[in-house]
C-alpha positions as CSV (number, residue, x, y, z in Angstrom):
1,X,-5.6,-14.0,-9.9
2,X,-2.4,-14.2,-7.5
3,X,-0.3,-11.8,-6.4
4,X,2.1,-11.6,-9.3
5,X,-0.9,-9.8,-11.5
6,X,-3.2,-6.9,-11.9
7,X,-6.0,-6.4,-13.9
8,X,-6.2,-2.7,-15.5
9,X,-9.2,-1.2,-17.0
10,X,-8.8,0.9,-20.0
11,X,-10.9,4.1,-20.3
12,X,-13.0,1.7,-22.7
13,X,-13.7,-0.3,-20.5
14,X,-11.5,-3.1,-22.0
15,X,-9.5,-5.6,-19.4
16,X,-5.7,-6.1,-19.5
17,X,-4.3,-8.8,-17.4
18,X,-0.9,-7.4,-16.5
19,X,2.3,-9.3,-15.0
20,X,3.7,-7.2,-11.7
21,X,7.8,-6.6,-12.4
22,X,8.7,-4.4,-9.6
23,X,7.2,-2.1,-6.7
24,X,8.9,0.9,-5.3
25,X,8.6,4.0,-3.2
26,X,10.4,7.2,-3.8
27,X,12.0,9.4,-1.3
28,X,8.5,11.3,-1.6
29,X,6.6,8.4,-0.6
30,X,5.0,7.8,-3.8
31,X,4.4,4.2,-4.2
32,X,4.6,2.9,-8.3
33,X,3.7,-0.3,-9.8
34,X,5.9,-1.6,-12.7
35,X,3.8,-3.8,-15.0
36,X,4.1,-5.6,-18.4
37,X,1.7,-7.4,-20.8
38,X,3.1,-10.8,-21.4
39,X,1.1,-11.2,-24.3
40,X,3.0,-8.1,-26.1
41,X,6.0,-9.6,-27.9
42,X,7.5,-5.7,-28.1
43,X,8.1,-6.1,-23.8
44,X,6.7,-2.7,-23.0
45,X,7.2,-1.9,-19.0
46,X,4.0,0.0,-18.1
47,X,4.5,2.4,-14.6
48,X,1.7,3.2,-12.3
49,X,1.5,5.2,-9.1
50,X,-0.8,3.5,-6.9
51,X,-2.4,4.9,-3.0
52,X,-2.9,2.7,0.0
53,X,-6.6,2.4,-1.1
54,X,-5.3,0.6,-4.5
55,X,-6.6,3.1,-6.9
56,X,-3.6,3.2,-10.2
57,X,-3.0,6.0,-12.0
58,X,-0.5,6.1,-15.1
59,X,2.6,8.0,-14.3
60,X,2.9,10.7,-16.9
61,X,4.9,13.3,-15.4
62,X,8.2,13.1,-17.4
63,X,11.1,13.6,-14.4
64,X,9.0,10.2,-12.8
65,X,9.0,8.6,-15.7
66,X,12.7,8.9,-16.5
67,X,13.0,7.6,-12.7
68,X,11.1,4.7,-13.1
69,X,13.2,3.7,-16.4
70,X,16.1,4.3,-14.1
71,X,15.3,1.9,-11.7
72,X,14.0,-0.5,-14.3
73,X,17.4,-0.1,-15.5
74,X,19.1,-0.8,-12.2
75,X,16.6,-3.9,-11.5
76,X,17.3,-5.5,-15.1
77,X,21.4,-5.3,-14.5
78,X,21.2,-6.6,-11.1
79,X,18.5,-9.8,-12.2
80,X,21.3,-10.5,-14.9
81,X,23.1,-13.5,-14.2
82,X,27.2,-12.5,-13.2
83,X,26.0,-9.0,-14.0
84,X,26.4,-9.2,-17.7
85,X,24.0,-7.3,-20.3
């Protein structure tokens, strides 16, 4: 495994080998995880907050989650080339 991926563990016990898209902090000092399965042809963005001891939990709360798409948002316009959608 490098550095681009994360394995996450389902609450079955099954394995998901996840690509990393983006980290970030907020202005809280929360630290989140943006992942995606590139085996899922929909391109679901998964978020995570992790801690400094690397333990993920999935970000539920819905004012985070409408952050996180937020700067999802603001990452996918500025990776576009000439900043074009």
């Amino acid at each position: 495994m490098d550095n681009t991926q994360l394995t996450i563990i389902d609450e079955n016990g099954n394995e998901y080998v996840m690509q990393i898209l983006l980290t970030f902090d907020d202005d809280k000092n929360n630290h989140f995880v943006l992942v995606y399965d590139p085996e899922d042809e929909e391109g679901n963005v998964y978020a995570y907050l992790y801690d400094d001891e690397g333990n993920l939990n999935e970000v539920e709360d819905p004012d985070m989650v409408e952050m996180c798409a937020e700067v999802l948002s603001a990452f996918e316009e500025e990776e576009e080339p000439d900043g074009k959608a």
